[in-house]
N, C-alpha and C positions, 0 to 999 in steps of 0.2 A: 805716343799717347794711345789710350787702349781706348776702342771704340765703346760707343753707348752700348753696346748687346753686350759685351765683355762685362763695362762697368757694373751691369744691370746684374748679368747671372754672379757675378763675382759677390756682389753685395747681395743678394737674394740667397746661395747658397750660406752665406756667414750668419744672415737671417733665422733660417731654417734649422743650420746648426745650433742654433744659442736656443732656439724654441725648443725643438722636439727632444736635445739632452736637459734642458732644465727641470728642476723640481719641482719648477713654480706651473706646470702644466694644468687646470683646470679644465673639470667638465661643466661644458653653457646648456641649460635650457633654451632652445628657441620657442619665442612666443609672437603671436599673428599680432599687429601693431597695422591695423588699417587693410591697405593692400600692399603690405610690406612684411618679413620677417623681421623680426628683431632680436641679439643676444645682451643679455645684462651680465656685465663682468659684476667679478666680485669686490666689496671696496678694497680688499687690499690689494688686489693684484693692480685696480686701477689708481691705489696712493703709490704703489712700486715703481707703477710706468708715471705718474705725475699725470693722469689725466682726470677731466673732471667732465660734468653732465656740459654737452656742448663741442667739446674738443671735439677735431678730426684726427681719425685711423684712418689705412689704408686696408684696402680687404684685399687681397692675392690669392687669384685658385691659384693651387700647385700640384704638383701630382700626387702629394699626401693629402692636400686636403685645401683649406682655407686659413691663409695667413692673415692675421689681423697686426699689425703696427703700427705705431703711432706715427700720424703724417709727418713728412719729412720733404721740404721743396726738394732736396736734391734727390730724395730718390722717386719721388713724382716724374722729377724731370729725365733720369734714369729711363722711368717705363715708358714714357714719351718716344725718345728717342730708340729704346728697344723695338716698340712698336712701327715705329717708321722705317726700322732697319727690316723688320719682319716684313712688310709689306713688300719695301724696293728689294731684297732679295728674296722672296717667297718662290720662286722656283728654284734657284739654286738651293735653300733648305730643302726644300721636299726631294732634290736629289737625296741631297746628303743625309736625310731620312733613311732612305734605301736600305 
């Protein structure tokens, strides 16, 4: 069974792929919403994904940029467990940074 940090980059690359080759790419205005940014999708891209005023997405820096997808328990739970694997091996990565 393939660890959470595997499952995590494994489904986060397949992610990244289907965004940044798609057509469906839009560019967001950010707008000041309090003491918060906020972006407004466009409706069609948000009748494509099935989302409506209220759903949760998930936001992911990556090293391209900012991933927005539509939440997902399992890949919630994915980040979760990558995160805690990040932590209990944090030195061993930063070797392997090198």
């Amino acid at each position: 069974m393939a660890s959470g940090a595997v499952v995590y980059e494994r489904w986060l690359g397949q992610v990244a792929q289907l965004c940044y080759s798609s057509p469906v790419t839009k560019e967001l205005t950010l707008r000041q919403a309090g003491g918060s940014v906020s972006a407004t999708l466009p409706k069609d891209m948000a009748d494509r994904l099935h989302l409506e005023a209220g759903d949760r997405v998930l936001a992911i820096e990556t090293d391209r940029g900012i991933l927005l997808t539509p939440y997902d328990p399992e890949a919630e739970r994915a980040l979760k467990v990558a995160a805690t694997a990040a932590k209990e091996y944090r030195s061993a990565l930063r070797e392997l940074a090198r």
